[in-house]
C-alpha positions, 0 to 999 in steps of 0.5 A: 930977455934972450932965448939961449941958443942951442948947441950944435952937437959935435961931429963926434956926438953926431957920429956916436948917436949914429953908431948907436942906432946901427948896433940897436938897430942890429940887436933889436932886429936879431936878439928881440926889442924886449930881450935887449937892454940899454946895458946890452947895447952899452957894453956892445957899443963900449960905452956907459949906460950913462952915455947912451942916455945922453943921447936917448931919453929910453929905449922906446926912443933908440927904437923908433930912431931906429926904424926911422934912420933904416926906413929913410935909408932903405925906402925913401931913398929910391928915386924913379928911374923910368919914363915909361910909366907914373912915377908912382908906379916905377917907385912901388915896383923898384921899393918891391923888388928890393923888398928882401933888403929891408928885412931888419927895418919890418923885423923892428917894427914887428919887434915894436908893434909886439912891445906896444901891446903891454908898453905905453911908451913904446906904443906912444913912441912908434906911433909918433915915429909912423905917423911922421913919415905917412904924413910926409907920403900922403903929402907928396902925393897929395902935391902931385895928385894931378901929374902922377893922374891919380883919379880924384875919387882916390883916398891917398892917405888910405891907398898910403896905409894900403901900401905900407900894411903890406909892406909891415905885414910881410914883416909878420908873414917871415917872422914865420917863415913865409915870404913872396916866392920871387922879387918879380913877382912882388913888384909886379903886384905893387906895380899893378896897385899903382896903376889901379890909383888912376882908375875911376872909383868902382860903384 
């Protein structure tokens, strides 16, 4: 018996899903996760609720392919520049110092982590989505551990955590209004933790 094969989706259908994460993205991050319904987000994209189904099993699913698509675009995307120091360490700095353009991709998952709190699926949905590229974090710097002269005694999975904590808390910080007082600053903090990664643990 033959498995049957898989259909590669037309450029159009690749084009459309596309399409449909950037408006929920946008209506998610400004109307709220729970006030934005799959009828909201067909009638501002002109399509059915019928045809957005065909690309999302539920809404929890267009939200973490949302959060997804802004945080490989607007985080996994810088490469290191600098010769001067660990690489590690010019990507902390360089993500920090355009921290202010990810501010719809903290506002979705704040919007998300608050929907968890009552909804399974959601919650179940996230968690899946978060776990997925903190695993492909912790493995790149597992890998290079020894180049990047990250000491042995280090947790990478929670100097990972540590990292993406601050960056999802800031989110919780604007949803009231508050924020670091300068770019430089802020990268000069997560530069300053990424240098601490090859100190000998302190006993």
């Amino acid at each position: 018996m033959t498995t049957p094969t898989r259909l590669r989706p037309t450029a159009k259908a690749v084009a459309t899903r596309a399409a449909l994460i950037e408006i929920a993205a946008e209506m998610f991050a400004t109307d709220g996760y729970l006030q934005t319904s799959i009828r909201d987000i067909a009638h501002e994209a002109s399509l059915t609720t019928g045809a957005i189904y065909g690309h999302f099993r539920n809404k929890a699913e267009l939200l973490a392919e949302a959060i997804s698509s802004r945080t490989a675009s607007d985080l996994e995307s810088i490469p290191a520049t600098s010769t001067r120091e660990p690489q590690h360490v010019d990507v902390l700095r360089r993500a920090a110092l355009r921290f202010a353009e990810r501010h719809q991709l903290r506002s979705l998952i704040v919007q998300g982590a608050a929907a968890s709190l009552t909804d399974t699926e959601t919650r179940d949905r996230l968690r899946a989505e978060q776990l997925e590229h903190l695993q492909s974090w912790i493995d790149r710097y597992e890998s290079n551990r020894e180049s990047l002269g990250i000491d042995p005694s280090v947790d990478i999975r929670d100097a990972v955590l540590f990292t993406w904590a601050a960056e999802v808390g800031l989110g919780v910080l604007e949803a009231v209004g508050i924020s670091p007082r300068s770019k430089s600053s802020w990268a000069d903090i997560f530069a300053r933790f990424g240098r601490s990664l090859s100190l000998p643990q302190d006993r």
